[in-house]
C-alpha positions in Angstrom: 28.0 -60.8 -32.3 30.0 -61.9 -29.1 28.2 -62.5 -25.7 29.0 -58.7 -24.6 27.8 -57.2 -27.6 24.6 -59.4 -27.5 23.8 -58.4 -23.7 25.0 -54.6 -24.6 22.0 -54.7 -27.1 19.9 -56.5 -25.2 20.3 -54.0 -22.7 19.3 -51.4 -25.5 16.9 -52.7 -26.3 14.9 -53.1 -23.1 15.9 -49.8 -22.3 13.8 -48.3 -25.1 11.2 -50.5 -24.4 11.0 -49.5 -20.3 10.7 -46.2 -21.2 8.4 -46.6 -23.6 6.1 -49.0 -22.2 7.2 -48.9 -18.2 8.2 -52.5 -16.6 4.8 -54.1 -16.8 3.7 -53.0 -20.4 7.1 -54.5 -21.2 7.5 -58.7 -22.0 10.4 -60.7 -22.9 8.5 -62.1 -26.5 8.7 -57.9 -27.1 12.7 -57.4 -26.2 13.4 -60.8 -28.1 11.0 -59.8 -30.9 12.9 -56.0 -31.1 16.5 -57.2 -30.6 15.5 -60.2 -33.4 16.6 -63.1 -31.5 15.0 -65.8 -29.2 13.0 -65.5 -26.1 15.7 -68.3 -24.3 18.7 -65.5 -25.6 17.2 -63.5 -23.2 16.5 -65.6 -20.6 20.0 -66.6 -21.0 21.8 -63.6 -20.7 19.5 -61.9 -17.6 17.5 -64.9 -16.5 13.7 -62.7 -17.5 12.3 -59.7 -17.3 13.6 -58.9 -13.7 16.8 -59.1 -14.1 17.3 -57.0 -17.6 15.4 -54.1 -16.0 17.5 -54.3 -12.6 20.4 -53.9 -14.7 19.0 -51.1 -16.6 17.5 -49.4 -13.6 21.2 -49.8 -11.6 23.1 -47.8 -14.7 20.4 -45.1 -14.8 21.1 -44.6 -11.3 24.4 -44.8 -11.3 24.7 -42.3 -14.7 22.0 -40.0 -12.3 24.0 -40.5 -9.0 27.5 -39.3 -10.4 26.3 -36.1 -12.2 24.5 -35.1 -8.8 27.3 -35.7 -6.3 30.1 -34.4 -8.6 28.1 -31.4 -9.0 28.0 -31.4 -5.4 31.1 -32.1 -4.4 33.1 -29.8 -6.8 32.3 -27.2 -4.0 31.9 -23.2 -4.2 29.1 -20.9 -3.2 25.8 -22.2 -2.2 24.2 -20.2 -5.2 26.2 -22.0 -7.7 26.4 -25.6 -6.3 22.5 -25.2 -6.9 23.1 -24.4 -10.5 25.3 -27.0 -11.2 23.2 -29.4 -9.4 20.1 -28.1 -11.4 22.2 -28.2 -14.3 23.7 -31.4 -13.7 20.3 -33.1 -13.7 18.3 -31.2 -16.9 21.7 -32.3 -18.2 21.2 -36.0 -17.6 17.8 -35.8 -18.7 18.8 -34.4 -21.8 21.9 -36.6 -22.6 19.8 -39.9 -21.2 15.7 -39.3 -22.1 14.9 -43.1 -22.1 17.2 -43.1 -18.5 15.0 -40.6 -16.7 11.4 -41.9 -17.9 12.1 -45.2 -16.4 13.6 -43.9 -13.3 10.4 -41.5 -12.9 7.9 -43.6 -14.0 8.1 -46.2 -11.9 8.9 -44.7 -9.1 7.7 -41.6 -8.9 9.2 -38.5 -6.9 6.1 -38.6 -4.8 6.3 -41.6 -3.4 8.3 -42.6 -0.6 10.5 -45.8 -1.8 11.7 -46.4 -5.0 15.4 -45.8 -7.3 13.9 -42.1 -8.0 12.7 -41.1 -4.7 15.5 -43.1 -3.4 18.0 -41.3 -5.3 17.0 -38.2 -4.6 16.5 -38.8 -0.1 20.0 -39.2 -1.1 21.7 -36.4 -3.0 19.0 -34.2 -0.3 21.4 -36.3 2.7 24.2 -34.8 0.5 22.7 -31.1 0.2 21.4 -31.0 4.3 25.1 -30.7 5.4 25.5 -27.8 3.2 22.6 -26.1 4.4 23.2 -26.8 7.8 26.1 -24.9 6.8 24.4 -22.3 5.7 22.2 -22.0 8.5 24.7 -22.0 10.9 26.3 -19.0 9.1 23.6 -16.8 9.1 22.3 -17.4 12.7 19.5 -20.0 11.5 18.6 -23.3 12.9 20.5 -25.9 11.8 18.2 -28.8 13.0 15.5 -27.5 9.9 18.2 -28.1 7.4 16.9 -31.8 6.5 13.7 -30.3 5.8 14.8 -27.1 3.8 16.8 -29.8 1.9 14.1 -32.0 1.0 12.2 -29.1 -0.4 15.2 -27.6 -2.6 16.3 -31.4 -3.9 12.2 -32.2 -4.3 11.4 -28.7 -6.5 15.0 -29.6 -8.7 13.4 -32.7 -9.0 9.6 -32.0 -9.9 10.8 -28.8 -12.1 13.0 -31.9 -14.2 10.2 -34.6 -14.7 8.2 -31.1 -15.8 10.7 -30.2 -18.6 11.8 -33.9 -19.6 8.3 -33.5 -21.8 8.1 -29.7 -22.1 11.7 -28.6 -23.3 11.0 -25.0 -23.3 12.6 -22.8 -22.1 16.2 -24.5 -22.7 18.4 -26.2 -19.7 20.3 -23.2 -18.9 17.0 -20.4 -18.4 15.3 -23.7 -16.4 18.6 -23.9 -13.9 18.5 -19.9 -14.0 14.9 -20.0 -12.4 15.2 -22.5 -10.1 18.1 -21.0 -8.7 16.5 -17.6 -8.6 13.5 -19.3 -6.7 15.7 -21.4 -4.4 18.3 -18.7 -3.6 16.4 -15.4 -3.5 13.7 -17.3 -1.4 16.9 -18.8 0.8 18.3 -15.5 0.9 14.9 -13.9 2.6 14.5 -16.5 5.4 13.7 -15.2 9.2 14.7 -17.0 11.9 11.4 -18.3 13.1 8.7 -18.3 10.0 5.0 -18.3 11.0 2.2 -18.5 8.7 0.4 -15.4 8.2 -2.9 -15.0 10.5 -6.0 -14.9 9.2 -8.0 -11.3 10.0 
C-alpha cells in the first residue's frame, strides 16, 4: 500500500470510528488496531489523534459547505432555493451518514461555536441577503432579515439531525414540509408582528 493509500484508509478508518464513538471515545491504539497497523503509522501520517480528526472534520465541511452554497447560488425563486437547500442537505446526510454525526455531535447546532454551528452562521450569512431581498420586495424590513435567516437555516438544520436517525418519511416529503412551513409561514408575514395579548 503506498503512503496515499495508507493515509486514505487511515482517514477511513477514523472516520467510522468519530462517528461511532465521537472524538474522545475515539484513541489512536483503536484506529491502529481497526486499520491493522501500528500506533507510530499513525502518528506518522497525522502526528495523533488531533490531527486525523481535523482532517476529517475539514472534508465533512467542505463536502457540507459545497452542496449548501451551490444550492444557493444556482439562483431562482425563493421557494425553490429553500428546496434545494433542504434538499441539498438531507442529501448529504444521506450520501455521507458517518460525515454528519461527527459534524453534529460534537458541535451541536445549539451551541454557539463549533464546524456545525459554524457552518451553518454561514450558509444563514449566505441566505440573509436573499431575504433581505425578499423583504425589501414585499415592503418588509430588511434589517430583520439576519434574524428570519437564522431561524429558516436553524429549523433546515434541526429538522436534518432529526431525520439522520429517523429516515421516514423519505428526503423529498421532508424538503416538501419544510418548505411548506418556511414558505407558507414567509408568505403570511405582517409588517410589524406582535405577540398575541393575553385577555
Amino acid at each position: 500500500m503506498t503512503a496515499s493509500q495508507r493515509r486514505e484508509q487511515l482517514l477511513e478508518v477514523s472516520r467510522g470510528l468519530f462517528a461511532e464513538k465521537g472524538f474522545d471515545g475515539t484513541s489512536v491504539e483503536e484506529i491502529a488496531a481497526r486499520a491493522e497497523v501500528s500506533k507510530p503509522v499513525v502518528y506518522e501520517h497525522f502526528g495523533g489523534k488531533e490531527g486525523i480528526y481535523a482532517v476529517v472534520v475539514d472534508r465533512e465541511v467542505r463536502a457540507l459547505t459545497s452542496a449548501l452554497t451551490g444550492a444557493l447560488e444556482e439562483g431562482g425563486h425563493p421557494k425553490v432555493l429553500v428546496e434545494r437547500t433542504a434538499l441539498a442537505l438531507l442529501g448529504y446526510i444521506e450520501a455521507s451518514e458517518d460525515g454528519f454525526r461527527i459534524l453534529v455531535r460534537d458541535s451541536p447546532v445549539a451551541q454557539a461555536t463549533g464546524t456545525f454551528s459554524s457552518l451553518i452562521g454561514d450558509v444563514a450569512t449566505l441566505v440573509e441577503h436573499i431575504l433581505g431581498d425578499q423583504f425589501k420586495a414585499n415592503g418588509l424590513d430588511r434589517k430583520a432579515a439576519p434574524l428570519y435567516a437564522q431561524m429558516l437555516v436553524g429549523m433546515v438544520a434541526l429538522t436534518g439531525q432529526y431525520w439522520l436517525d429517523a429516515r421516514s418519511p423519505d428526503k423529498a416529503e421532508v424538503a416538501a414540509h419544510l418548505t411548506n412551513l418556511a414558505w407558507n409561514g414567509l408568505s403570511g408575514m405582517v409588517k410589524k408582528p406582535e405577540l398575541t395579548k393575553s385577555r
